[in-house]
N, C-alpha and C positions, 0 to 999 in steps of 0.2 A: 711730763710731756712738754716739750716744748712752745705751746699754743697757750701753755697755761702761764708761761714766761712773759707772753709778748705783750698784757696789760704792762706788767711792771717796765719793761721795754718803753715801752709809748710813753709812759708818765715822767722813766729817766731823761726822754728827749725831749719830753713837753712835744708830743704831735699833735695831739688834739685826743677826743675822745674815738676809740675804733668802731667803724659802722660795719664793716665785713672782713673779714680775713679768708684769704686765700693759696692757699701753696702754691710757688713755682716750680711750673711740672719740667720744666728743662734741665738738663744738667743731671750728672751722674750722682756723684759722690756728697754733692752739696748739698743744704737744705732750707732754703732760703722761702718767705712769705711774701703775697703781696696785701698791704695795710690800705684800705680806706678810712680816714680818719674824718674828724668835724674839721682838720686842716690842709685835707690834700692825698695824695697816694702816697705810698712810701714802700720802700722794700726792707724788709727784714732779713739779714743774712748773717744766720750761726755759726761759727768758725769754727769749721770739723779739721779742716787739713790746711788751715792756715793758722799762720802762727801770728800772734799779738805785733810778734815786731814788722811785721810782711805789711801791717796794716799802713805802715808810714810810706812805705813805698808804691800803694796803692792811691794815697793822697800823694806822692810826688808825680807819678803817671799822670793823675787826673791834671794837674798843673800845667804839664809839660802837653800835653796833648790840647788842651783848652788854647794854647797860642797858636796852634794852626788847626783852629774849631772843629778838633774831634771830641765829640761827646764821652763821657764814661762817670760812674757813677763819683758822686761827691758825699762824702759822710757826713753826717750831723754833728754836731757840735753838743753835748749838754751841756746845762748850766752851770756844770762841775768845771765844764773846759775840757771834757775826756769825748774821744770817741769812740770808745768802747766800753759795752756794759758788760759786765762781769760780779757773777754772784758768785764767786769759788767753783760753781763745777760745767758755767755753759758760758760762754763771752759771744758777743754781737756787737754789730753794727746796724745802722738807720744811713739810707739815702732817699732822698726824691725817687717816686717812680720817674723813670725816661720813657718817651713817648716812643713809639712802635712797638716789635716783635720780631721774634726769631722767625725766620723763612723757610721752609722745607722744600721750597721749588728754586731752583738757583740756574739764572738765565745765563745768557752770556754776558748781558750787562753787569748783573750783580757780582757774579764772578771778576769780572773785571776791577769793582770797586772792592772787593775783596783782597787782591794783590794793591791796588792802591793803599786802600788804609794801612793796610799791612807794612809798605814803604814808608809810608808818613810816623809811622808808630819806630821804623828802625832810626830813622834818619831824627828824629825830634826827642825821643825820649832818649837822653844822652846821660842821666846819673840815676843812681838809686840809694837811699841809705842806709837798706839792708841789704847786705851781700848773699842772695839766694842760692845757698850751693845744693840745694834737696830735689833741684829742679829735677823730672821725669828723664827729661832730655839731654840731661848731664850725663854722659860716657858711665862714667864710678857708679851713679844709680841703675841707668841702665843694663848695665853689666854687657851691656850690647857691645862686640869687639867689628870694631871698623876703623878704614885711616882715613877718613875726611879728617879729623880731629890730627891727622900729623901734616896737613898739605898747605896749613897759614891761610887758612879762606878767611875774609872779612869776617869780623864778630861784633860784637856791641849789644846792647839788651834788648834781649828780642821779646816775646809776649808767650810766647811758649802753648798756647792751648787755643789760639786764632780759628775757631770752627762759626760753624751755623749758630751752635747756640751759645756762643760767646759774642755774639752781633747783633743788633736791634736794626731792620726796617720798617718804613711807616709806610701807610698806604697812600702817601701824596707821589713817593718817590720810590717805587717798590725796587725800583734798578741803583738803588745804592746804600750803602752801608750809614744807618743813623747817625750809629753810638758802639763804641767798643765793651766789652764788660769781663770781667774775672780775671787779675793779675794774678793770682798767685803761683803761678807757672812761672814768672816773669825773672830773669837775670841774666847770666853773662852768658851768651854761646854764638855759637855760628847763626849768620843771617839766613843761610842755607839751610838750616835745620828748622828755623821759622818757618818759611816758603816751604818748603816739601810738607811740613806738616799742615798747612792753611789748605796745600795740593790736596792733601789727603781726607780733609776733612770737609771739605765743599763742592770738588768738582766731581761731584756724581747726582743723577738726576734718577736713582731709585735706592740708595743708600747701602747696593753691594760691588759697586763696579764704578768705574771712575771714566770719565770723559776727556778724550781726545782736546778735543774742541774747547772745555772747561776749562783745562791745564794750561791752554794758550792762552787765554783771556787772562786767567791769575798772572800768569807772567807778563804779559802786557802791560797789564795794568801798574805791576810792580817796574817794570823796567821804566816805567815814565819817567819817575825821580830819578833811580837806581840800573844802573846796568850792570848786568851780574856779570862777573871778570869768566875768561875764557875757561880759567880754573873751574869756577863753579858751575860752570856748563858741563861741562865735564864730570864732575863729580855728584852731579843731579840725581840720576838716579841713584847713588851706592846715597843720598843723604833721605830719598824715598823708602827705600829699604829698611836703612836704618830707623826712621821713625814709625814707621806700620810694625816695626818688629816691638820696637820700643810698648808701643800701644797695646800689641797684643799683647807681648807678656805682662802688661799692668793688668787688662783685662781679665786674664785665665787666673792670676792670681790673686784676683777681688772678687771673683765670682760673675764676671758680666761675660759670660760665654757666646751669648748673641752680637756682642759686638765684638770680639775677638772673631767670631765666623766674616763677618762684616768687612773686618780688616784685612783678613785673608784672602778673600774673596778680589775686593780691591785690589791690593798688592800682586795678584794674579794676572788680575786685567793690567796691570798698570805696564808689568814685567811684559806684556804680550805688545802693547802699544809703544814701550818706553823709545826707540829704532827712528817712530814718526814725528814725534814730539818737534815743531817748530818753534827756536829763541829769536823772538824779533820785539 
């Protein structure tokens, strides 16, 4: 079990002695802890569906993001100089815990700082030095058939899984986004494919239907930096579509059926509203 790993964990990173261990209840597929130690909080995160070398590219985000002070997790260093432990059949990382929590109520503020970050993350994180071609949102994985991917829309390395609980807020500032977290979605695709999937994953205020009002804000916020070219105006919804489909078929074939309904549901609504939707 893996609980039974994370003394040896703590002692590889020298954290101090563990006073309580707790699981992070967020997040699907992942399995990650939170550590109280004799030196601090820390998070524990077991690398089910990321790969050793993804991990370099996670400390090159954190870098690139730290110059225009967005928050995201930083790994620990052993005294080996490795940032990853690995026993032959389970590998992990150690960060600082980050100060806030994931939000389940999403204003129009926060939606707002949503498409913000989101911009700041396309426009700053400009290399990576693993070439992530596994991504969800890669056409070839998806198996999803669409031509946004033949119409030359903007690209550059997007974040690829930008939802609620991939975002930390604090309760000083509950209308804006802390701390970014969870690369491993992260490499080369369309900017548009980011943005519709952040649409999708935030602006709804009961978790089956998506918000009018929402969807402007995230765009807002995003157009601050960034103004999306006429093309991608255009092509907004077919890159909506494309990622709720993307979603769902990950979902029915992992077993997470509740959220495939979820996603359904959404896309529904979305298809009913898509006509109102103001780019300003």
């Amino acid at each position: 079990m893996e609980k039974n790993d994370i003394n040896k964990i703590a002692q590889y990173f020298n954290i101090g002695i563990i006073e309580n261990i707790e699981p992070v209840k967020s997040g699907i597929s992942n399995q990650n802890y939170y550590l109280k130690t004799s030196k601090g909080q820390f998070v524990v995160k077991f690398l089910k569906n990321q790969s050793i070398d993804s991990i370099k590219n996670d400390i090159y985000i954190n870098k690139q993001l730290n110059r225009v002070n967005i928050k995201s997790p930083k790994y620990i260093l052993s005294n080996t100089e490795n940032y990853i432990y690995s026993n032959g059949k389970i590998n992990a990382v150690v960060s600082k815990k980050l100060d806030g929590e994931n939000s389940n109520v999403i204003s129009d503020e926060l939606a707002y700082s949503y498409g913000y970050t989101l911009v700041l993350f396309h426009t700053n994180v400009r290399s990576l030095p693993f070439n992530n071609s596994l991504g969800l949102m890669n056409p070839q994985i998806s198996k999803i058939k669409t031509e946004i991917f033949d119409k030359h829309l903007p690209t550059g390395i997007i974040h690829g899984d930008f939802h609620s609980g991939n975002a930390l807020v604090n309760s000083k500032e509950p209308n804006k986004i802390s701390a970014m977290l969870d690369f491993e979605e992260s490499g080369e695709n369309l900017f548009l494919v980011d943005l519709a999937l952040t649409v999708m994953g935030v602006c709804s205020k009961d978790n089956d239907s998506v918000d009018k009002v929402l969807i402007e804000s995230t765009i807002r916020g995003y157009q601050c930096i960034r103004k999306l070219t006429h093309l991608e105006i255009e092509c907004f919804n077919d890159a909506i579509n494309y990622v709720a489909n993307a979603w769902i078929n990950w979902f029915v074939a992992n077993g997470y059926e509740k959220y495939s309904t979820r996603h359904h549901n959404k896309l529904n609504i979305f298809n009913e509203v898509k006509g109102q939707i103001i780019f300003k």
